[in-house]
C-alpha positions as CSV (number, residue, x, y, z in Angstrom):
1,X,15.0,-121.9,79.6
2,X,17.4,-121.3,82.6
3,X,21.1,-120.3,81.8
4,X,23.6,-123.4,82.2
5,X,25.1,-123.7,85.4
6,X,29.2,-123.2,85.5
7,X,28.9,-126.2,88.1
8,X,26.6,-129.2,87.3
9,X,27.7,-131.2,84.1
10,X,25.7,-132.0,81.5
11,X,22.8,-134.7,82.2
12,X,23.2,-137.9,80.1
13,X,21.1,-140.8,81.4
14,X,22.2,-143.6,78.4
15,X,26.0,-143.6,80.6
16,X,26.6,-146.3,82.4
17,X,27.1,-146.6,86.1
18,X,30.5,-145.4,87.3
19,X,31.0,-149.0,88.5
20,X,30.6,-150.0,84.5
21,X,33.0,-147.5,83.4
22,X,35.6,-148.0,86.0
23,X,35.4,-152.1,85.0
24,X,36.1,-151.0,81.1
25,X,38.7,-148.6,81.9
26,X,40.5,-151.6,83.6
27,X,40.2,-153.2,81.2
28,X,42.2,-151.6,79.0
29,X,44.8,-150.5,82.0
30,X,43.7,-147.0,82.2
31,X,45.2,-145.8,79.2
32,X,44.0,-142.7,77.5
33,X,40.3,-143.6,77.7
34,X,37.5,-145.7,76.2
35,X,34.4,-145.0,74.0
36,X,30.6,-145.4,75.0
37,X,28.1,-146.5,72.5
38,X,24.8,-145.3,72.9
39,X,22.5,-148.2,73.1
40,X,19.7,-146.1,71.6
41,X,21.4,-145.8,68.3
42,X,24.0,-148.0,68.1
43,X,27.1,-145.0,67.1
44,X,29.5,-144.1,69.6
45,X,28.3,-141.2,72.0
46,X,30.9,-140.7,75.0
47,X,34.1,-140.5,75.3
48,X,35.8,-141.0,79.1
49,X,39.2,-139.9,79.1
50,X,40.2,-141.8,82.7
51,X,44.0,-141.7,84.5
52,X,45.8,-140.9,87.4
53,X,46.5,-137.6,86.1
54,X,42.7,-137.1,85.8
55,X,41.0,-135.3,87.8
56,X,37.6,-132.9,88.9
57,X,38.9,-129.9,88.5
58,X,40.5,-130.4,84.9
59,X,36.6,-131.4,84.1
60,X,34.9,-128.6,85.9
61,X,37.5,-126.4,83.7
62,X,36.1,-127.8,80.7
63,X,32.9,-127.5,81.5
64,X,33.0,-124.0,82.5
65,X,34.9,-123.0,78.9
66,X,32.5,-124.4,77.1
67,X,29.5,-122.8,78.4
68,X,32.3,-119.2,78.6
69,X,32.5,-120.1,74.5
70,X,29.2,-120.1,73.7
71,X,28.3,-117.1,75.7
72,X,30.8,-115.0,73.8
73,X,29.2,-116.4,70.8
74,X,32.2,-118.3,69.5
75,X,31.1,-121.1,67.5
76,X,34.2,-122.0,65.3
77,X,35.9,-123.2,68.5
78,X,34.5,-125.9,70.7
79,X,34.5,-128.0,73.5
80,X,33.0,-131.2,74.0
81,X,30.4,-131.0,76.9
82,X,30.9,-132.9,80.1
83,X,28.0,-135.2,81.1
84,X,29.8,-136.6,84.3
85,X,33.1,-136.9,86.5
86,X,34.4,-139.1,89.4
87,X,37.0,-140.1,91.0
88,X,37.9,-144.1,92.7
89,X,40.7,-145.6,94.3
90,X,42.2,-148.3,92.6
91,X,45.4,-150.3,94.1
92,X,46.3,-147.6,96.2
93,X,46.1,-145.1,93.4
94,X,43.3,-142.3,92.6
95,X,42.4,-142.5,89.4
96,X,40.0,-139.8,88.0
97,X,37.2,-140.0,84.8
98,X,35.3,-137.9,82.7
99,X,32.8,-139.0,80.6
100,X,32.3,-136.2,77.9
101,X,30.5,-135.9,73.9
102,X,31.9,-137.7,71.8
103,X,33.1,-135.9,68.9
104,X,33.8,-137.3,65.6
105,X,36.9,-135.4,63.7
106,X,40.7,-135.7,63.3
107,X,43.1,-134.8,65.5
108,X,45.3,-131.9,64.4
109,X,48.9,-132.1,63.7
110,X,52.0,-129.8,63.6
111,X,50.4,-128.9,59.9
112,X,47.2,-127.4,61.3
113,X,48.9,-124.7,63.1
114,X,46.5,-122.1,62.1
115,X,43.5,-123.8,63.1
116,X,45.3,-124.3,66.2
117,X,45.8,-121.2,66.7
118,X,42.3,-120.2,66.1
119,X,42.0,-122.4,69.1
120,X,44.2,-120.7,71.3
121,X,43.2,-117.7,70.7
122,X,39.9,-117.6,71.4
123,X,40.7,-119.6,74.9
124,X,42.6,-116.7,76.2
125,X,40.0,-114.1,74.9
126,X,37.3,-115.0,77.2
127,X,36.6,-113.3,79.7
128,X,37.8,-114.9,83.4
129,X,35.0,-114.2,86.6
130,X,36.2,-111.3,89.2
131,X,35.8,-113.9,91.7
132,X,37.9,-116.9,89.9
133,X,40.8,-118.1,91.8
134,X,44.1,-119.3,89.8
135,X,44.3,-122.9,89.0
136,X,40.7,-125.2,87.4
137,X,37.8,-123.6,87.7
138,X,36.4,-123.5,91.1
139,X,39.3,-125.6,92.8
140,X,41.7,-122.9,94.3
141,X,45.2,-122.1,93.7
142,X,46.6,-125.7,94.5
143,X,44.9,-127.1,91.1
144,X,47.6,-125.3,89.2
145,X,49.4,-127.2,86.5
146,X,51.6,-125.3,84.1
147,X,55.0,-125.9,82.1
148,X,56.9,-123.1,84.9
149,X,57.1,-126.0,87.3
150,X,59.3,-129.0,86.6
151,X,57.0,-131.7,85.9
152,X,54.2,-128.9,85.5
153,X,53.2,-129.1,88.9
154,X,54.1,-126.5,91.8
155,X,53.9,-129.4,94.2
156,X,52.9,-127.3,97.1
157,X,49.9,-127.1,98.6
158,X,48.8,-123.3,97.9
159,X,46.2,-122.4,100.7
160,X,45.2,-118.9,98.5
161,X,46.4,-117.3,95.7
162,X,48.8,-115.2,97.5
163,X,50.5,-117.9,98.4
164,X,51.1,-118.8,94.9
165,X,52.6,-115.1,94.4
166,X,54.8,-115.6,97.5
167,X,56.4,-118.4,96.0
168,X,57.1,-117.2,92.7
169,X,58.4,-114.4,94.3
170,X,60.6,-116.3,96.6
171,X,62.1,-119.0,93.7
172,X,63.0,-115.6,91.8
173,X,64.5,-114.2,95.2
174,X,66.4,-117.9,95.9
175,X,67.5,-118.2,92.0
176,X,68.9,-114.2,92.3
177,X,66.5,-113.1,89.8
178,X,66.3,-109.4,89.5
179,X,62.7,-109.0,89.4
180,X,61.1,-105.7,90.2
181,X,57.2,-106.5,88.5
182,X,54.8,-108.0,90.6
183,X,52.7,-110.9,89.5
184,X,49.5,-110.4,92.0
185,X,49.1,-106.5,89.8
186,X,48.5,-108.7,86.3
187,X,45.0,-109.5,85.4
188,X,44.0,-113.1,85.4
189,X,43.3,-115.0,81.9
190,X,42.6,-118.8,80.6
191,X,46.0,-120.6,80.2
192,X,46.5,-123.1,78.4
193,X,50.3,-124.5,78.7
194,X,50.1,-127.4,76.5
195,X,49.8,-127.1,73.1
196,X,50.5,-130.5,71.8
197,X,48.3,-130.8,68.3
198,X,47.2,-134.2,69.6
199,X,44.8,-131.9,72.0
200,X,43.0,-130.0,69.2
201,X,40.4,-132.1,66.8
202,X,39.4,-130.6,63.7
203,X,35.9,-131.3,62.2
204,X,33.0,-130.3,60.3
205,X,28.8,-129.2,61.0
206,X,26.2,-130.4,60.1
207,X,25.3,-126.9,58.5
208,X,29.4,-127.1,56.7
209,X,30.8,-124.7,59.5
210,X,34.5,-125.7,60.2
211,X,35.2,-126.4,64.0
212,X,38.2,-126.6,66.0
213,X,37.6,-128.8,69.2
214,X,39.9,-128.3,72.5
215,X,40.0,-131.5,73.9
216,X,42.1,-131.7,77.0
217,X,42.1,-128.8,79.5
218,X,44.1,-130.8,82.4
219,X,47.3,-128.3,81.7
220,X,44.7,-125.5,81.6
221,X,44.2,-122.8,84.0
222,X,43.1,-119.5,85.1
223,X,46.7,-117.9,85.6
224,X,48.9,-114.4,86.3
225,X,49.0,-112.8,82.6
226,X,52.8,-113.2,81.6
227,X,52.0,-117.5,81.9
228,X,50.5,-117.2,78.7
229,X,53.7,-116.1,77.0
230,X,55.7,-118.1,79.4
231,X,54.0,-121.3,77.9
232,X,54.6,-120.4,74.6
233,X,57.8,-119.7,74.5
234,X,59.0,-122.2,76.7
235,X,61.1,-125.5,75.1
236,X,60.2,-124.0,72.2
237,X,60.1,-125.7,68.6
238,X,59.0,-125.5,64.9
239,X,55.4,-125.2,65.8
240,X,55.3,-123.1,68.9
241,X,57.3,-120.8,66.5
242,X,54.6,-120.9,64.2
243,X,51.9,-120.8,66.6
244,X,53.6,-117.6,68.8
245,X,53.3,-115.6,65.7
246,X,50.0,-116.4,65.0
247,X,48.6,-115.0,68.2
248,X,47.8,-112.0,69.6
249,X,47.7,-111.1,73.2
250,X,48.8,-108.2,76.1
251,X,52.4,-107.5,76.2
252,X,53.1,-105.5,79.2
253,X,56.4,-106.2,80.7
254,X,58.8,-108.0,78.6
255,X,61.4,-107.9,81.3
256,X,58.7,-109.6,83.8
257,X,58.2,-112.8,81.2
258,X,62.5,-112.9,80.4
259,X,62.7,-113.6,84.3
260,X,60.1,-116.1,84.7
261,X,61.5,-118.2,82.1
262,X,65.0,-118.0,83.2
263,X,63.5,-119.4,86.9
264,X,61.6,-121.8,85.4
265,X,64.4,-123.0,83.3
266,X,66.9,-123.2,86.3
267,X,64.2,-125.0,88.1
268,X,65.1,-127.7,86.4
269,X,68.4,-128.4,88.7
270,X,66.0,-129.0,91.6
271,X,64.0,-131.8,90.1
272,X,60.0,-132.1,90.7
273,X,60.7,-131.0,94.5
274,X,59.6,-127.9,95.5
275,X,61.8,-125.1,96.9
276,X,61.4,-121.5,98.4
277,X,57.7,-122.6,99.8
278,X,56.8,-119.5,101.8
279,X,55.7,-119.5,105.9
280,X,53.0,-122.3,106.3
281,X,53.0,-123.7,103.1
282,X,53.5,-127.5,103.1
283,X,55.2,-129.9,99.7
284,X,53.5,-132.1,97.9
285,X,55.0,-135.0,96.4
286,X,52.0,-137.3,95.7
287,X,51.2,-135.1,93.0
288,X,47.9,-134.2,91.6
């Protein structure tokens, strides 16, 4: 049997077209999403989570963790395989869809903490590619979304990593900042920056094994180290609290995470619009 490919999505010929699936997602004015029943046996099978906030790369960085879970031989931590994404115009807008398992559990809540953090954990254990750029898997530096940027979005479009350094660089520079790490030295990890326990499912094997499922991965990314704690510590409340302590990963330069949280918390003066952008590197105000 030939190893899973990090780039082709799961085959699933009982979804319908994307035509179908765009009509039922209208239906219900794009809200989170919409269940699939398989015809074959009448449960429900699919699950397409569908928005303007949707899109391909978010999917391709679900698909790639899952396959990255299993080959680290994780099995208490899950995510529900992709059979397909797309993206249409609709009114003007660009609304994106994936079609993934449906998975029968309960969502978590701020009382599952440790299950969460099971979660988390093993997300920023695994082991990122040497050739991975930052942002979704395999859709470059200008796919980042993280809770840094006001909105979560950098709103620039990053040609190459180093631009993405460059501009951190240069907000702690504008914001007088006293910096003296450098963000390009870290190593490069899975970062998830939303930890809302609305994202995490809990459920149950066949065989009694207790699962913990991730199910959105649109505020995940491969990211700079210090992110990680940045995230975490960031607006900070009962539960991320609870979850900080729960967790374990590298702590290298304190110093380097203090100033990246006071930028990204005087960000907020600026609104959504970029500032600092270095040489050649245009805004982008239309979002994702």
């Amino acid at each position: 049997m030939s190893s899973p490919s990090y780039y082709d999505f799961i085959p699933n010929p009982n979804l319908p077209s994307d035509e179908d699936i765009i009509a039922r997602c209208e239906e219900v004015g794009f809200s989170r999403g919409i269940t699939i029943t398989d015809p074959s046996t009448h449960s429900v099978s699919t699950w397409v989570k569908c928005g303007m906030n949707v899109t391909l790369g978010e999917a391709h960085m679900q698909h790639w963790t899952g396959i990255a879970l299993r080959e680290a031989g994780i099995s208490d931590v899950q995510v529900a395989p992709v059979f397909r994404a797309f993206s249409a115009d609709y009114r003007g807008c660009r609304i994106g869809y994936i079609a993934m398992q449906y998975i029968e559990g309960t969502d978590c809540d701020a009382n599952d903490v440790d299950l969460i953090a099971r979660a988390v954990q093993a997300l920023i254990s695994l082991r990122v590619p040497s050739t991975a750029t930052l942002g979704h898997f395999g859709s470059g530096a200008r796919s980042i979304l993280h809770s840094f940027f006001p909105g979560w979005l950098p709103n620039a479009n990053y040609r190459s990593d180093q631009d993405f350094f460059d501009h951190i660089h240069n907000i702690l520079e504008t914001l007088r900042i006293d910096f003296q790490g450098d963000i390009s030295s870290y190593s490069r990890v899975l970062c998830p920056s939303d930890f809302n326990p609305g994202n995490f499912r809990k459920t149950t094997t066949p065989d009694g094994q207790s699962v913990v499922v991730v199910l959105d991965f649109g505020a995940t990314c491969f990211m700079p180290l210090p992110f990680i704690e940045v995230a975490l510590k960031k607006d900070r409340d009962n539960f991320l609290r609870s979850l900080i302590g729960k967790i374990e990963y590298p702590r290298e330069r304190s110093e380097d995470v203090e100033a990246l949280l006071s930028a990204s918390g005087r960000l907020v003066q600026y609104g959504e619009k970029p500032i600092a952008l270095p040489l050649g590197v245009s805004s982008r105000t239309s979002g994702r």
